[in-house]
N, C-alpha and C positions, 0 to 999 in steps of 0.2 A: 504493500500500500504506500508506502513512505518513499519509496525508489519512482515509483510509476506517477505521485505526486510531484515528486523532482521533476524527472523527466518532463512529464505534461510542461511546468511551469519554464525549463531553461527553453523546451521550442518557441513559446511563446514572444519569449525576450527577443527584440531585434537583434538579427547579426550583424551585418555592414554599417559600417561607419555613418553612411547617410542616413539609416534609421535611426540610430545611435544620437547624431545631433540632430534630428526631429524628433527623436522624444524627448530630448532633454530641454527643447527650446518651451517656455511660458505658454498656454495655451491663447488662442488669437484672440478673445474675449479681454485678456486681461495685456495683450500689447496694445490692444485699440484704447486704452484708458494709458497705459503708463507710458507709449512713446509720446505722446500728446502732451501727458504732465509733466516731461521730465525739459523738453523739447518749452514749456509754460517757464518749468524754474532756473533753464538756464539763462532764458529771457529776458527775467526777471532780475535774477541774479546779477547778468553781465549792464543792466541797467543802472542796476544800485550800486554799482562800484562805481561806474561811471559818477553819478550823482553824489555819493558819497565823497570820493577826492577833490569833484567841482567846489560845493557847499565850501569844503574847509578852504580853499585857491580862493572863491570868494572874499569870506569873511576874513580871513587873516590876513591878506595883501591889501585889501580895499582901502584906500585912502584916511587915514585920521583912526585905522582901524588895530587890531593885535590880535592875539589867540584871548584876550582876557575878555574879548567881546564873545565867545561862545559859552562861558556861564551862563551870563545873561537873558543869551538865546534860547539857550534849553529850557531855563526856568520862566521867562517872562513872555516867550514867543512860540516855542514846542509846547509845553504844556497848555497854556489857555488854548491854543489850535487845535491839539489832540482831542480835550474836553469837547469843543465847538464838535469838531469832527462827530463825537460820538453821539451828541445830543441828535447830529445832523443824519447819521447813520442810519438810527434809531428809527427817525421818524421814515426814511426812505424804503427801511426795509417793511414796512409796514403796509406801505401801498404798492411796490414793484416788487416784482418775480425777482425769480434769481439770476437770469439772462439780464433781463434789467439794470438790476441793481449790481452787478459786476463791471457794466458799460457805462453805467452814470459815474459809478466811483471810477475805473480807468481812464475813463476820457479827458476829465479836468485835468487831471494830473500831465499826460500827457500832452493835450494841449496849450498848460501852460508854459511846459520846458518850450516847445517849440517856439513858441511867443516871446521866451524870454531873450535865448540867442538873438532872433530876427527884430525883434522889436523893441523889448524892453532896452534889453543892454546897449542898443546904441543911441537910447532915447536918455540914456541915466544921466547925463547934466542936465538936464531939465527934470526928469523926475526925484533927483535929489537934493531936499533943502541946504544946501552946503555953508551959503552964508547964514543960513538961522541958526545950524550947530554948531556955528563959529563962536556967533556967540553966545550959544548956552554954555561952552567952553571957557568961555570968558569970565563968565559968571557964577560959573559949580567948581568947586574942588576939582583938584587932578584926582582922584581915586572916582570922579566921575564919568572918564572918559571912556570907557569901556560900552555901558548903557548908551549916552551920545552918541557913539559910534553906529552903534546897533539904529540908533534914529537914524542916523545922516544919510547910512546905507539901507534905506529899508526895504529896496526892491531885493536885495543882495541877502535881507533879513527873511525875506517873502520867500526866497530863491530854498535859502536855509530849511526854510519849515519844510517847505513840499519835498524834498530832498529826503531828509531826516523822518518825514510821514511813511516815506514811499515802503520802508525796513518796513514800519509797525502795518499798515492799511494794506500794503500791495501784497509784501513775504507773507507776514502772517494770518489777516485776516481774510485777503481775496483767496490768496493760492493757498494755507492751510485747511483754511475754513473750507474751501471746493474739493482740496483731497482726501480730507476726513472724512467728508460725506459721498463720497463717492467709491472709497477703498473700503476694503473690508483689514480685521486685523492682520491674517496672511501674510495679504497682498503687503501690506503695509510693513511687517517684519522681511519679506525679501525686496521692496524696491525703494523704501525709503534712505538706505542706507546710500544705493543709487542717486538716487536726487539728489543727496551730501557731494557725492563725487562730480556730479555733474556742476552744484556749484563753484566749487575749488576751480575744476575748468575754466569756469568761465570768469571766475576772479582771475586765471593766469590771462585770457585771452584781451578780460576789456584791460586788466591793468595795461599790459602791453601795447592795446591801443591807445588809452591816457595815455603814454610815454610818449609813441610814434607823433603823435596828433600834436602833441608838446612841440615835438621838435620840427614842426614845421615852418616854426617861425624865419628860419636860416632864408628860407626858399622864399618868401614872400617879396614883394618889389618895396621899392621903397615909399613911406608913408601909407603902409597897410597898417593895421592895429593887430596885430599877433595874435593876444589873446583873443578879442574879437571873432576872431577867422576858427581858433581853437576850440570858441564855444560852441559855433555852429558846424561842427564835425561832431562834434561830441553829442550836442542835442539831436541834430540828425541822426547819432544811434540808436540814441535812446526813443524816439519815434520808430524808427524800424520795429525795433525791438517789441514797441506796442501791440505794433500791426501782428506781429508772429504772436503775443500773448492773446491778442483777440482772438487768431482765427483759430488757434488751439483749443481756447475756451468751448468756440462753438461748434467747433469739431464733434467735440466730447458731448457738448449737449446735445447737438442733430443725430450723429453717424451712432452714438455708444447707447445714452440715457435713455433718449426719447423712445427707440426701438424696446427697449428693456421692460420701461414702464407701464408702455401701451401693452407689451404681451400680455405681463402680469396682472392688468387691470389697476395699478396702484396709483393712479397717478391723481386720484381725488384724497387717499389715504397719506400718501408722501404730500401734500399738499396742507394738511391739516397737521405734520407735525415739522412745524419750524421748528427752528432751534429758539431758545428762547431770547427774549432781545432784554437785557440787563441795561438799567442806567444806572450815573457814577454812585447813587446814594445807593442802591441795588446790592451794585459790585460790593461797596466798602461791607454791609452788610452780610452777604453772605462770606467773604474773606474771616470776617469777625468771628464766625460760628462754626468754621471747619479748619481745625488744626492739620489736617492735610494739605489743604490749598493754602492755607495762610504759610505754611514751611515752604511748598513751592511757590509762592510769591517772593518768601523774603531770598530764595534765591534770586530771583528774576531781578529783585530789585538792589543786592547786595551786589550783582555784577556787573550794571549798570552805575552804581554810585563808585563802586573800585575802578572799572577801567575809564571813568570820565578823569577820576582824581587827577590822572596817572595822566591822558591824555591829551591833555588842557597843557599842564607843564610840558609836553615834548614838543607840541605843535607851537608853544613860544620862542623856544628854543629854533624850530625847523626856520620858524619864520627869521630868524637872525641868520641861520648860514644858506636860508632861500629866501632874498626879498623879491626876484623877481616870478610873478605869477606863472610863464611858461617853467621856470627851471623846479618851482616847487610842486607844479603839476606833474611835471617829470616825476621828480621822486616819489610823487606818493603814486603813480602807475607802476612804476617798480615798486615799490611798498605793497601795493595790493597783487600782482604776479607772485611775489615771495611769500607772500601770504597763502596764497593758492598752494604753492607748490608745498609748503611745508604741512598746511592742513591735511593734501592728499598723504603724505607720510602718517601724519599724525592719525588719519583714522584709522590705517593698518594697525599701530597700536593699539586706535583706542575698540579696534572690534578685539582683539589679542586681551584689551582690561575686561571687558562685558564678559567674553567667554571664560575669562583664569580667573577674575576676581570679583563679579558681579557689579550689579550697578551699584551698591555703597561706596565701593573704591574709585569705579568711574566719576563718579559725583564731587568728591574731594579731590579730584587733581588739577582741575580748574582754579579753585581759588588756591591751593599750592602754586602754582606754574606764578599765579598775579603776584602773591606773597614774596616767593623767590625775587621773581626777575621786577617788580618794584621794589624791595628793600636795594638792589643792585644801581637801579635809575639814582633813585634819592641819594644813596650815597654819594654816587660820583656826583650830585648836582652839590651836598651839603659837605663833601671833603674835597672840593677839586683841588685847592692847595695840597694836601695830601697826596694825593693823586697826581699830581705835576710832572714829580720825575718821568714816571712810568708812561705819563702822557706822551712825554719829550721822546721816550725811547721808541716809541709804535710812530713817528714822526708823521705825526697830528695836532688839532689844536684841542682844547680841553672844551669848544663849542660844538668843534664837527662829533666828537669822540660822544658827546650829550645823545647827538644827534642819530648818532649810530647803536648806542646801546639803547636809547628809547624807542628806536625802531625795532630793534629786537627785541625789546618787552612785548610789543602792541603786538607783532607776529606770534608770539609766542603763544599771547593773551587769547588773541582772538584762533589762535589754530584750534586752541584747548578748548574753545568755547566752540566753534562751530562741527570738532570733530568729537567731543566729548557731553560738555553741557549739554547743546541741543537737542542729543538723539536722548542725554538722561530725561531733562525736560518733556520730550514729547511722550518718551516712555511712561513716566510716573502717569500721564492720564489714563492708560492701556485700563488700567485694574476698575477703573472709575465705571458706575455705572453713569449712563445717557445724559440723565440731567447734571450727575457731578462735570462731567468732561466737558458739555458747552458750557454750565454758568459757572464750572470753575473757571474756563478756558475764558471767557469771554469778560470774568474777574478781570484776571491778570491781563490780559490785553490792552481795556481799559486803564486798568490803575499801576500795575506793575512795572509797567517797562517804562514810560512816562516820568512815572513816578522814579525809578531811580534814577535816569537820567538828570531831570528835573532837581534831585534830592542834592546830589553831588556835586549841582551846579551851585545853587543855594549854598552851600559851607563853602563852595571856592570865592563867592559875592561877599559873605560875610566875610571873610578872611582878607580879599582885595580889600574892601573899604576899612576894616580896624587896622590892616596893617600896612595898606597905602600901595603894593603891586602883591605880585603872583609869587616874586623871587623871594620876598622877605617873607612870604608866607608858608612858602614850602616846608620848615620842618614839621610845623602843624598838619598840614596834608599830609607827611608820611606815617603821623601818631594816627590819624583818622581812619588811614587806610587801612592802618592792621587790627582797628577796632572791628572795620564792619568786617572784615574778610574774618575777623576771630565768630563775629557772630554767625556768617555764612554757611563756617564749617561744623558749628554747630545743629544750624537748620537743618544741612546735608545731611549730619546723623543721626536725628528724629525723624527725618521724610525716610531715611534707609529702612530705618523699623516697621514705621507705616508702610510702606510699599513691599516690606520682601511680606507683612502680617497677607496685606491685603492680596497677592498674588497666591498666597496659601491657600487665603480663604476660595481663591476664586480656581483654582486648581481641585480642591476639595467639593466642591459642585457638580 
């Protein structure tokens, strides 16, 4: 019986190679959803790098402006916009579908960038008050100049928000929010991991386009504006880029959904169970009342407040040995390629931590990595006399030398955070049942990520105006910063408990 069982079962198995990788390929149900999505996040992805390096080339070269103007911004211009955003969300998703409401939120966005290169940005001596902030200048304290700025510039401030929105509204909540409901768990254990990598790609490809696009000032005739010409390569990407995130979108809703829903008859049942739409008093609410999501907040928002600390002082620094906009655009397109490339390292590890040491250990190597390689930054910024010799001998200056190990913090930071944090983050919802996963999720989206941003910007404001700059304030930041990363890795070790309890439980079912 047991031989003849054998036997039956190895004829079965294909021989040749070509059956071999056609059984082993994904079934075509589940390519028609994931080459779409992935094809969505790298789109997306290679957007936000782009946006992401513009935003900081903005604000910290712009005229009367510095990196001590991006506190500000976080707390006085991303946060109240985030809020608006969500009040505004709220009420949208209320009355439009989901095709809808994906293209009303995509389209602004997109259509502003393109307005900005073509229009704005060559209209900005006219649209910015320059002699009224001269003389508010005149009139406030120097530890006022920072806020000022953020006025003077406020297309540049405008530029900032929608830039900075595009990570929380476009990454997490259009393209999260679309894949969660449309993957099954599975699905989601074999391609999510996927979509990690596809990012990293495409942080190597736009960085390296930011770089190219940089240096094409050389080639220009004389009396072009450089930048200018740079912005509109750039936003022209990120237009393209739309187009491919739109027709993917609706790819997946005509060619995949709609077929699926109509077979099954559910499409009056999927219809009647939205997700639930939380506002901000809502979120803080339920945050309050479940020690599970409040631990995964205070991650969200512990790594937000750490790597702003941290980031704020380097991009001061970038701005002193890059004052000109194309050459510090340059580097941060190589800053985000080297980011790419070391993440894609990093997630080999970090699937090598998930598999040998579970996600407890995954979860604390994040704010180790920020720990480490921040106490490293601070030092050299708070002993560089000390540091001098050794300066002299690697034959550098003690500015660039800032500037290269605070690059290598941010790499580090954000490798550990997109190949580690994220997948722990998305993981810990796995165990949650339906309503915990959207009104947790949709918690944190609203209050968390904002909120640490915002939070960190807040003590570097307080810290500029009691102590008059950024420089004199640094030891203080580096006391701050190992308070929250102490409270961080304590979060991590309470949510470990909750999540390996609650995978028991749900195992045990």
């Amino acid at each position: 019986m047991f031989v003849a069982t054998s036997i039956e079962g190895d004829d079965e198995q294909p021989k040749g190679l070509g059956a071999r990788l056609s059984a082993a390929m994904p079934p075509k149900s589940e390519l028609q959803k994931m080459i779409p999505l992935t094809m969505m996040f790298f789109s997306i992805l290679f957007s936000y790098t782009i946006l992401r390096d513009t935003k900081d080339v903005l604000v910290v070269t712009a005229p009367g402006s510095s990196a001590e103007a991006i506190p500000f911004l976080k707390t006085w211009v991303n946060l109240p916009g985030a809020i608006a955003f969500t009040i505004l969300y709220s009420s949208m998703s209320n009355v439009l579908g989901r095709e809808a409401l994906f293209y009303s939120v995509l389209g602004p966005f997109v259509g502003f960038f393109a307005s900005f290169a073509w229009i704005i940005y060559p209209l900005r001596d006219v649209l910015h008050p320059t002699a009224f902030a001269a003389k508010l200048a005149l009139l406030l304290p120097i530890s006022f100049a920072a806020p000022i700025a953020v006025f003077r510039n406020w297309t540049y401030s405008l530029f900032y928000l929608l830039a900075n929105m595009w990570g929380s509204v476009v990454v997490s909540l259009l393209f999260w929010g679309f894949a969660n409901e449309v993957t099954t768990v599975d699905e989601a254990k074999k391609y999510y991991p996927l979509f990690g990598m596809g990012a990293n790609v495409a942080l190597i490809f736009s960085g390296q386009f930011v770089r190219y696009v940089s240096g094409l000032h050389t080639s220009l005739p004389a009396g072009a504006d450089p930048w200018g010409v740079a912005l509109k390569y750039l936003m022209s990407a990120v237009v393209a880029s739309g187009a491919v995130i739109a027709a993917c979108f609706r790819y997946i809703n005509v060619a995949v959904l709609k077929p699926l829903e109509e077979a099954s008859g559910k499409l009056e049942k999927k219809a009647k169970k939205k997700k639930p739409k939380m506002g901000l008093g809502e979120s803080f609410t339920y945050l309050a009342k479940s020690p599970y999501i409040r631990n995964l907040a205070t991650l969200v928002i512990a790594y937000g407040m750490s790597i702003n600390l941290v980031e704020v002082t380097w991009k001061s620094k970038l701005k002193l040995a890059y004052p000109d906009p194309n050459a510090y655009s340059a580097f941060m397109g190589q800053f985000s390629s080297t980011t790419g490339v070391v993440t894609l390292l990093m997630m080999f590890f970090g699937r090598f931590v998930f598999r040998k040491y579970g996600w407890g250990t995954a979860a604390t190597i994040t704010p180790a990595v920020l720990l480490a390689t921040g106490a490293a930054f601070f030092s050299l910024i708070l002993f560089g006399d000390f540091f001098s010799p050794a300066v002299a001998l690697l034959g550098t200056t003690p500015l660039m030398l800032a500037v290269l190990v605070g690059a290598a913090q941010n790499i580090m930071s954000k490798a550990a955070k997109y190949s580690l944090f994220d997948p722990c983050k998305e993981m810990a919802y796995i165990p949650l049942d339906q309503e915990q996963k959207t009104k947790g999720k949709a918690a944190i989206d609203v209050i968390g990520g904002p909120l640490g941003k915002s939070g960190g910007s807040l003590i570097q404001q307080i810290l500029i105006v009691t102590c008059g700059s950024l420089a004199t304030a640094t030891p203080y930041l580096a006391l701050i910063l190992a308070a929250i990363i102490g409270a961080w890795l304590l979060a991590a070790r309470n949510l470990s408990t909750q999540f390996e309890d609650k995978m028991a439980q749900e195992e045990s079912q």
